[in-house]
C-alpha positions in Angstrom: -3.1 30.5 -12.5 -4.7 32.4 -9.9 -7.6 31.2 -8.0 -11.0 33.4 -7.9 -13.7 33.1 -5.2 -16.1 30.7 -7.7 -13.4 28.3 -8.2 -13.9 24.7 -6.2 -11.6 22.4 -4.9 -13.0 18.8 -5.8 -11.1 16.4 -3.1 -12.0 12.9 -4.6 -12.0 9.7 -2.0 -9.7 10.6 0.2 -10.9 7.1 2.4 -8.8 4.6 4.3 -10.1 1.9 1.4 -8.3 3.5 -1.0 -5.2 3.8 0.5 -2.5 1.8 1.8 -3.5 -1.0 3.7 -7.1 -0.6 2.7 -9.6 -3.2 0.8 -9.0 -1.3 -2.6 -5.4 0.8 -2.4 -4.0 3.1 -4.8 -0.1 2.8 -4.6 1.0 6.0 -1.9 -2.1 7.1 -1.8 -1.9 8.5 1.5 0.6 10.9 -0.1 -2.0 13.2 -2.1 -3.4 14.7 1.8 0.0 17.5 2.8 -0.5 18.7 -1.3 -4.0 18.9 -1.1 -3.6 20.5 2.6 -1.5 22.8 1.0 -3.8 23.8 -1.9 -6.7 24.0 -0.2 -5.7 27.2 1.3 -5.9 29.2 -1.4 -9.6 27.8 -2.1 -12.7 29.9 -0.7 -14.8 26.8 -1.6 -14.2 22.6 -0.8 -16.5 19.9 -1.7 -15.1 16.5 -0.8 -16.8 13.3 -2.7 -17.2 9.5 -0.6 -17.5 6.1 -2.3 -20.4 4.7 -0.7 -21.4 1.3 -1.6 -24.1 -1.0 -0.5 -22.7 -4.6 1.0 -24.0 -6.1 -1.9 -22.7 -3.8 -4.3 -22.9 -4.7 -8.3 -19.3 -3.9 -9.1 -18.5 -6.2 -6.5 -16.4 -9.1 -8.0 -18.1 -10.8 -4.8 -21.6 -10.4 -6.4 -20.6 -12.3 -9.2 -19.9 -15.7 -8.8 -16.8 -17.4 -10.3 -15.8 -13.9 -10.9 -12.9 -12.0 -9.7 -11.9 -8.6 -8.8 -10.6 -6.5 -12.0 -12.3 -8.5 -14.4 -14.8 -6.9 -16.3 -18.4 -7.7 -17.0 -21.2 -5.7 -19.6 -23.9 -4.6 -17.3 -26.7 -2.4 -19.0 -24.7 0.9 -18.8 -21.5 -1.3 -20.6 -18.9 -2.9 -19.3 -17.9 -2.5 -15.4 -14.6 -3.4 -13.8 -15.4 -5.4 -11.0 -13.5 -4.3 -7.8 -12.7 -5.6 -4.5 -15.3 -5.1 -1.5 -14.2 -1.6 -0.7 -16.2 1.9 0.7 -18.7 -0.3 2.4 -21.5 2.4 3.9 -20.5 2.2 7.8 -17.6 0.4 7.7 -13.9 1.8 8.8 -12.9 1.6 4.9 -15.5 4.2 4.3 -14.4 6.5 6.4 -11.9 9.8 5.0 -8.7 9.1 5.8 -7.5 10.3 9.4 -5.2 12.6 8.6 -7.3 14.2 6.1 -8.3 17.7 7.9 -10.8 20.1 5.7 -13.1 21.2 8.3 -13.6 24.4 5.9 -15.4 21.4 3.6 -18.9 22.9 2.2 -20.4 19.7 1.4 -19.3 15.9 1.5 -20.8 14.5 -1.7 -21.9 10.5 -1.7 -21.5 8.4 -4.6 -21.9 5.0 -5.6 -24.8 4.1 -3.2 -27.1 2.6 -5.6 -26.8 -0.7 -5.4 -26.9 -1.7 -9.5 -24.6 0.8 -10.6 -21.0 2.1 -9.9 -20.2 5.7 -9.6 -16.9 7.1 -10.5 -17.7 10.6 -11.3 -18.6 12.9 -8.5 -21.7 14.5 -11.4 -22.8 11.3 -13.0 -23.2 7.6 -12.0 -22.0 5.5 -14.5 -24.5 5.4 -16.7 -23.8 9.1 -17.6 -26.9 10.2 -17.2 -28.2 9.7 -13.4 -27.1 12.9 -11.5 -25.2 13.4 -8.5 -26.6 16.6 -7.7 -23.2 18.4 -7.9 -23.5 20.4 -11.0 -27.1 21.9 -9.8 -25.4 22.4 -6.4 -22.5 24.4 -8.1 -25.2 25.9 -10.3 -26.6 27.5 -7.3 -23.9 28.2 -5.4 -22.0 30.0 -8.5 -19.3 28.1 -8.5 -18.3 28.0 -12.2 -15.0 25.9 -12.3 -13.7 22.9 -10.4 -9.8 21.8 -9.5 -9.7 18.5 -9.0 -7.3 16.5 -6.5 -7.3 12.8 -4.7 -7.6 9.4 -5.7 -7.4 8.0 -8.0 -6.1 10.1 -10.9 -7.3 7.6 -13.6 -11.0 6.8 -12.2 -13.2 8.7 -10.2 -10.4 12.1 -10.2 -10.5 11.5 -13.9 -13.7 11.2 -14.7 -15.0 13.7 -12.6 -12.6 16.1 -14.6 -14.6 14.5 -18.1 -17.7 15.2 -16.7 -17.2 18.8 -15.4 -15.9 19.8 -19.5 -19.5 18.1 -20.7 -21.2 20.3 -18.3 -19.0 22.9 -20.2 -17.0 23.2 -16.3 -13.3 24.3 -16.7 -11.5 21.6 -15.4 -8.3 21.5 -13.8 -6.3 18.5 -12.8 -3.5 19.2 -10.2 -1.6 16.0 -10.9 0.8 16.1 -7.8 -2.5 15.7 -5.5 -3.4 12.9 -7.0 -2.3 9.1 -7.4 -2.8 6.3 -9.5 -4.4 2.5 -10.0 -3.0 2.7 -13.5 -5.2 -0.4 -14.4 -4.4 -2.1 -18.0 -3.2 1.2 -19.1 -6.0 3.5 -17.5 -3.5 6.5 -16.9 -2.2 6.7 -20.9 -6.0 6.3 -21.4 -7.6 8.8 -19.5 -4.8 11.2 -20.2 -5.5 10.8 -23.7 -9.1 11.4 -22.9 -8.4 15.0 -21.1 -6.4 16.3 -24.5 -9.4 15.9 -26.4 -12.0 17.7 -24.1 -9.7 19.9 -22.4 -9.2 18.9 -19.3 -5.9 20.8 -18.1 -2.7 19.4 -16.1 -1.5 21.5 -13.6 0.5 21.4 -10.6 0.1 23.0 -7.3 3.3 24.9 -7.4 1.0 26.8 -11.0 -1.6 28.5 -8.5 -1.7 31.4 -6.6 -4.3 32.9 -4.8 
């Protein structure tokens, strides 16, 4: 597939929680930064997303009393899997991982910063319908399609993907830059979820620029 000046690279969470040794790590996910170091060179455009949750955060097993992280609870936007304390604003497990090196980046997009509701998406909080402000930032840019990459595949990667198709985005995964939690079958799930919307699979080695 070749790769056109209003194409986006979406680099997901690419943050010391969320990989090994962190508060919240997806198994090797340090791995996705050489492919998606290698990608991004054929991309004009990069927009990188941060988890960036208050201390008190809702989807915080910690906020809940007697309540522990991957349980889930029904909040008014339906159920939420509680997490560990992880992306804390200011803290070290915030912060993109160190070896992560994108200084081409356009924009760094937080999510999750409201304090009663979880963000997985980098265009909708989980309600699905409070904004991000990435699809009216595309919008404006002309950017018109989004490849997706980073952590983790079956979350925020993966919904971000669902929400770029209802925003009638092409979408297109690039699996080998990503990793996943694979959570109480998440990945099957999700995967399942990107057949009937058409979300597309790729791999790095499919692009050219």
């Amino acid at each position: 597939m070749k790769i056109t000046p209003t194409d986006v690279l979406l680099v997901i969470d690419v943050q010391n929680d969320f990989c090994p040794g962190g508060a919240l790590a997806v198994a090797d996910g340090d791995a996705v930064i050489n492919p998606i170091h290698r990608v991004a060179q054929h991309f004009q455009h990069i927009i990188l997303t941060q988890d960036w949750h208050t201390l008190d955060h809702n989807s915080f097993a910690s906020d809940h009393p007697g309540k522990k992280p991957f349980e889930q609870i029904k909040l008014a936007y339906g159920l939420q899997t509680l997490w560990p304390d992880h992306c804390v604003q200011g803290t070290p497990g915030a912060d993109f991982h160190p070896a992560l090196h994108l200084t081409r980046a356009e924009l760094i997009l937080r999510k999750g910063f409201r304090r009663t509701i979880d963000s997985y998406s980098a265009f909708f909080e989980n309600d699905r319908t409070t904004a991000t402000g990435l699809a009216g930032y595309m919008r404006e840019r002309g950017l018109n399609r989004v490849f997706l990459t980073g952590l983790a595949y079956d979350y925020c990667v993966g919904y971000s993907a669902l929400d770029a198709r209802r925003l009638s985005l092409p979408a297109i995964v690039l699996r080998d830059a990503c990793r996943a939690i694979n959570l109480n079958g998440s990945v099957v799930e999700i995967e399942q979820e990107f057949k009937a919307t058409g979300v597309e699979l790729m791999n790095i080695a499919d692009l050219s620029s």
